[in-house]
C-alpha positions in Angstrom: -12.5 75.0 44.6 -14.7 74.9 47.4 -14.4 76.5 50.2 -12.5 74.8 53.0 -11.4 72.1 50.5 -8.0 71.2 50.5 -6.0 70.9 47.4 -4.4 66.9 46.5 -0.6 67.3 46.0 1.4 64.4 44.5 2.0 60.9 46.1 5.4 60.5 47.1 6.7 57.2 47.8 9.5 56.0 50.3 12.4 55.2 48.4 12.9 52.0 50.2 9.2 51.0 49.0 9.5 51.7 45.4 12.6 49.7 45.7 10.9 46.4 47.1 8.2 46.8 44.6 10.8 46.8 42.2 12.2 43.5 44.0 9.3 41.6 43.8 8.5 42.0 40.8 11.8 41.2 39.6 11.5 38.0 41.5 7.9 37.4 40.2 9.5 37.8 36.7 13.0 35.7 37.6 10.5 32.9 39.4 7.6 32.6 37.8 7.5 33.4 34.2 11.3 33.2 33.0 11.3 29.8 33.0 8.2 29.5 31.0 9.1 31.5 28.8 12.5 29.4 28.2 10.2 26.4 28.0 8.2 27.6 25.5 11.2 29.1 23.6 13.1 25.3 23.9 9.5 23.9 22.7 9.3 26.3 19.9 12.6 25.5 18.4 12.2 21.5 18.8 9.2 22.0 17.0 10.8 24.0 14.4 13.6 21.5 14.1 11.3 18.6 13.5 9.4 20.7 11.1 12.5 20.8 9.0 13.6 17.3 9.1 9.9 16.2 8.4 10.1 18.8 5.3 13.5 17.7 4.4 12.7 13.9 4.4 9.6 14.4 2.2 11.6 16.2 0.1 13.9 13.4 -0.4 11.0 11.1 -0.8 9.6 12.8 -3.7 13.0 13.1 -5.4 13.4 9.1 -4.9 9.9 8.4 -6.1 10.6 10.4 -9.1 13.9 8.5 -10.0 12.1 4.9 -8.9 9.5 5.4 -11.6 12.0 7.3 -14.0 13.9 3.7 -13.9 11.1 2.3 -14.1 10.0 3.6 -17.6 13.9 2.8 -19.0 13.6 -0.6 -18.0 12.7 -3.0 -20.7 14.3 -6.6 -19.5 13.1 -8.9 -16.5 17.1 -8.2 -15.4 16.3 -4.4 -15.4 13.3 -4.8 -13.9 14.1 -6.4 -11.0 17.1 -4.1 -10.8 14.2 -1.5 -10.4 12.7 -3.9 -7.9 15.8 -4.1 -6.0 17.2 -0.5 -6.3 13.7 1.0 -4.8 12.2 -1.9 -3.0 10.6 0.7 -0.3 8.8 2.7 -3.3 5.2 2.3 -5.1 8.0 1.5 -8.5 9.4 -0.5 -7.0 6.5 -3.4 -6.0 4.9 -1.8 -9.8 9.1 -3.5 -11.1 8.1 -6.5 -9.6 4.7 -7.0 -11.3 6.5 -5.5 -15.0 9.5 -8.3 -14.0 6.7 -11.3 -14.4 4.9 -9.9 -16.8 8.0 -9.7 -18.7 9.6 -13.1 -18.0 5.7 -14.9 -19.2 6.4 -13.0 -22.8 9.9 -14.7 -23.2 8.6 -17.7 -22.2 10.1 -18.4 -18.7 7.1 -19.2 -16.8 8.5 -20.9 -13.9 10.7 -17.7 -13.0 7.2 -15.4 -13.7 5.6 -17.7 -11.1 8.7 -16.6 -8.9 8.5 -13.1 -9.0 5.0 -12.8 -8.9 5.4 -14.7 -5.6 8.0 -12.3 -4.6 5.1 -9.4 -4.9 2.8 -11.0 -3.6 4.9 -12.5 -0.3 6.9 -8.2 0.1 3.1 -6.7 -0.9 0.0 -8.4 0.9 -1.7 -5.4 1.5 -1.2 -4.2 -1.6 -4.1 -2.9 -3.8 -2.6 -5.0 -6.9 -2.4 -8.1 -4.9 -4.7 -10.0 -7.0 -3.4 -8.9 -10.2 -0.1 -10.7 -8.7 -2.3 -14.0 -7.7 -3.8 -14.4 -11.3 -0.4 -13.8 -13.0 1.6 -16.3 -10.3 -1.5 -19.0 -11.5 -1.2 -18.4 -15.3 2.1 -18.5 -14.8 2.4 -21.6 -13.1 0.1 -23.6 -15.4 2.0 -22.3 -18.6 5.1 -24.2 -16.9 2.9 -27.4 -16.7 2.1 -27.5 -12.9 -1.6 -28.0 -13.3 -2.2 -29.4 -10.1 -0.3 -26.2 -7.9 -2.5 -23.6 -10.9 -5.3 -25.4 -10.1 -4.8 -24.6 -6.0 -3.5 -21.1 -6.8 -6.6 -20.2 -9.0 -9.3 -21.6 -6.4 -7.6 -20.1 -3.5 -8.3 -16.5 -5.8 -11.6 -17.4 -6.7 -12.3 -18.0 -3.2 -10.8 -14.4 -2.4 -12.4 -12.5 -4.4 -15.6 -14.0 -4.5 -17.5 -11.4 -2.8 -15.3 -8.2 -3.7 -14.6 -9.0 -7.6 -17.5 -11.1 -9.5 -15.6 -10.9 -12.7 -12.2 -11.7 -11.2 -13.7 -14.7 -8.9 -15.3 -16.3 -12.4 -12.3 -15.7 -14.2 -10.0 -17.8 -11.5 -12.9 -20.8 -11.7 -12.6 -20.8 -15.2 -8.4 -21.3 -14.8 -9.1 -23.9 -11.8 -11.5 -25.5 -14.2 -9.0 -25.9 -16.6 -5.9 -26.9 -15.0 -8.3 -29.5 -13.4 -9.2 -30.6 -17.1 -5.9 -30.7 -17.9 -5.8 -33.3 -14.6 -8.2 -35.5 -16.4 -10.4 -34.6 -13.6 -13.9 -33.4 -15.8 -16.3 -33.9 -12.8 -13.9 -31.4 -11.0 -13.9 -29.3 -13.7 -17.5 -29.2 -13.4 -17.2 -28.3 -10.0 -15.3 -25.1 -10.6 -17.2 -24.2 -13.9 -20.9 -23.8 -12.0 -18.7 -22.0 -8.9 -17.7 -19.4 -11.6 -21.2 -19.7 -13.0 -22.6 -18.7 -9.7 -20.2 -16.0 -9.1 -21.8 -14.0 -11.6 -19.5 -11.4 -13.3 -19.8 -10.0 -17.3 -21.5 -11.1 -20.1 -18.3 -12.1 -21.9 -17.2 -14.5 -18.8 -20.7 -16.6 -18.2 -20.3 -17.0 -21.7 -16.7 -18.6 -21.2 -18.1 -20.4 -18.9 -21.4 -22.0 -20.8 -19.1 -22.4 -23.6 -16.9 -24.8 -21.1 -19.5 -26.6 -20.1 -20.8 -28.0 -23.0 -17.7 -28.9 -23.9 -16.9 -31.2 -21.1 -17.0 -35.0 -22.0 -19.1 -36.9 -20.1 -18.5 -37.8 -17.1 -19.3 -41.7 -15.8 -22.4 -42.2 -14.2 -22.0 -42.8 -10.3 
């Protein structure tokens, strides 16, 4: 050490300043970050708790999905179908029980009620992917009961719809409008709705349909 230096000894604080030191922070932790924390805490667990509901409802969901389509598969009859229908109205088996229903009722011959529940789908499912599907079956259906006239609305309204999005599908509904307005004795309507499908476009098996229906129209009296 060097000469004349004088040698640090320890700091030594007043008792009564350690003891405000020890205040204020206490304070600064009672004041300003205690209740954050508990904030955060009372966030966390909300959080956690909607985690587990959200987790336990999805749970539940798949289990009900899983026994919709299990009853869907055991159902056979347009009664249990629309049991299915019913039972799980708020499930993708459930709207797929309503399409199997009409489906079901056109093979036993009970048109009218196919043209029902295909309404049914198509009035608790517009958005749905299948809507279409429904639209054709509700028109088949309703011409096999003998309502040429409504089929013939219900399959241009489709053709219409699906014009742009569905070639196939659009030439396909001309073709029934085409028919049901045949059926009419209406052949210049017919006509009509034959060269709207022809336009529409669609495979090589439906403009062929469509040729084929053509020539086969009788003539129609000169204007």
């Amino acid at each position: 050490m060097a000469h004349g230096e004088k040698q640090a000894g320890p700091i030594h604080h007043h008792p009564e300043q350690v003891d405000l030191a020890a205040e204020d922070s206490l304070n600064f932790w009672t004041h300003r970050i205690r209740p954050h924390v508990r904030n955060a805490a009372y966030l966390l667990a909300a959080v956690l708790v909607i985690l587990a509901v959200l987790a336990t409802l999805h749970s539940r969901r798949q289990a009900r999905n899983i026994a919709a389509y299990g009853a869907l598969d055991a159902a056979s009859t347009p009664e249990q179908y629309a049991k299915v229908a019913a039972d799980y109205a708020d499930t993708a088996a459930g709207a797929e029980a309503l399409l199997a229903k009409g489906r079901s009722l056109i093979e036993t011959g009970k048109y009218a009620d196919a043209a029902s529940g295909f309404a049914d789908f198509i009035r608790q499912h517009p958005a749905s992917p299948r809507l279409s599907e429904a639209q054709l079956g509700q028109a088949y259906a309703t011409e096999s009961a003998g309502k040429t006239a409504e089929a013939e609305k219900l399959f241009a309204a489709l053709g219409d719809a699906t014009a742009t999005s569905n070639a196939t599908a659009a030439a396909d509904a001309f073709l029934g409008a085409a028919r049901c307005a045949l059926a009419q004795k209406k052949p210049a309507e017919s006509e009509k709705w034959l060269k709207r499908a022809l336009s529409c476009g669609g495979t090589e098996a439906v403009k062929a349909r469509v040729l084929t229906a053509l020539a086969a129209l009788p003539p129609t009296a000169p204007k």
